[in-house]
C-alpha positions in Angstrom: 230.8 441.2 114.8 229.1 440.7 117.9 230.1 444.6 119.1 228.3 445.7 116.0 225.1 443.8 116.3 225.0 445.0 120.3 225.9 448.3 119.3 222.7 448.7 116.2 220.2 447.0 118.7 220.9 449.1 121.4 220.4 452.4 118.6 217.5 450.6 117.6 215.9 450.7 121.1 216.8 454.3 121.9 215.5 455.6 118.4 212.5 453.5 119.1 212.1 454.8 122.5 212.4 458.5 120.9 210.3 458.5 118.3 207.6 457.2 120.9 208.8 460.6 123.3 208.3 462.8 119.8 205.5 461.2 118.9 203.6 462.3 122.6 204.9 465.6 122.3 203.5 466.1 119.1 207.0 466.4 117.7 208.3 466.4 114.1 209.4 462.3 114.7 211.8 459.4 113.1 210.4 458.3 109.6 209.4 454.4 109.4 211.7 454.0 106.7 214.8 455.1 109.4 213.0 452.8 111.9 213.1 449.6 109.9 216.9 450.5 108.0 217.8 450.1 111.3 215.8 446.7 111.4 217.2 445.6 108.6 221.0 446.5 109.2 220.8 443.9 112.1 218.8 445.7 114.9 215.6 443.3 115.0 216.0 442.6 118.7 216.4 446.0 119.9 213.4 447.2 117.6 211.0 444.2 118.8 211.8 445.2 122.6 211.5 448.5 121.7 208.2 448.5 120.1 207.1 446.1 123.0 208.9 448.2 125.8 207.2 451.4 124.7 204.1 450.1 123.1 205.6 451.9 119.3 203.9 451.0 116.5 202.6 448.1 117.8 198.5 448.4 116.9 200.1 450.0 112.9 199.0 446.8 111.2 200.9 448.6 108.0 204.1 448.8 109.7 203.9 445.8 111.9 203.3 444.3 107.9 206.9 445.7 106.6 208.7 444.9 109.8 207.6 441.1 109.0 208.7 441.8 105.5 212.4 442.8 106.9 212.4 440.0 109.1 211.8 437.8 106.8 214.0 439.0 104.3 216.4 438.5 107.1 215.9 435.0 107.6 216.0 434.0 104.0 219.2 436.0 103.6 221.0 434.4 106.7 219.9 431.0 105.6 221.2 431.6 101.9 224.7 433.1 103.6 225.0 429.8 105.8 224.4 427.6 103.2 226.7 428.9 100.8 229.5 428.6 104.2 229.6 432.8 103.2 228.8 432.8 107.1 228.7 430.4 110.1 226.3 430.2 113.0 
């Protein structure tokens, strides 16, 4: 398990990083709905560094809105999976 959460943060960081390279060379770029699947499938620390890191989608008030949303829906969903004993943290 903890492979797979490495391995989706670290793609989370590199697509974040390249949609901020497309995005100042006026390139076709990475849909937000790509950007925060990725979020959601368990790459929140990669995306938060890489929106920090490369200063992506950090002053988008709409998507700095639905990645709160995804977070959140992450927490709630972890809490509900450790209370049931579904997972353990």
């Amino acid at each position: 398990m903890m492979y797979l959460l490495l391995t989706i943060n670290l793609l989370s960081f590199i697509v974040f990083g390249l949609d901020k390279r497309k995005s100042v060379k006026h390139q076709r770029r990475i849909s937000e709905n790509t950007l925060l699947s990725l979020t959601f499938l368990g790459g929140t620390i990669g995306s938060l560094l890489g929106m920090l890191i490369f200063r992506h989608k950090v002053s988008k008030k709409s998507f700095l809105l639905k990645f709160g949303f995804v977070f959140l829906i992450q927490i709630i969903l972890i809490y509900f999976l450790e209370k049931y004993n579904m997972i353990s943290i």
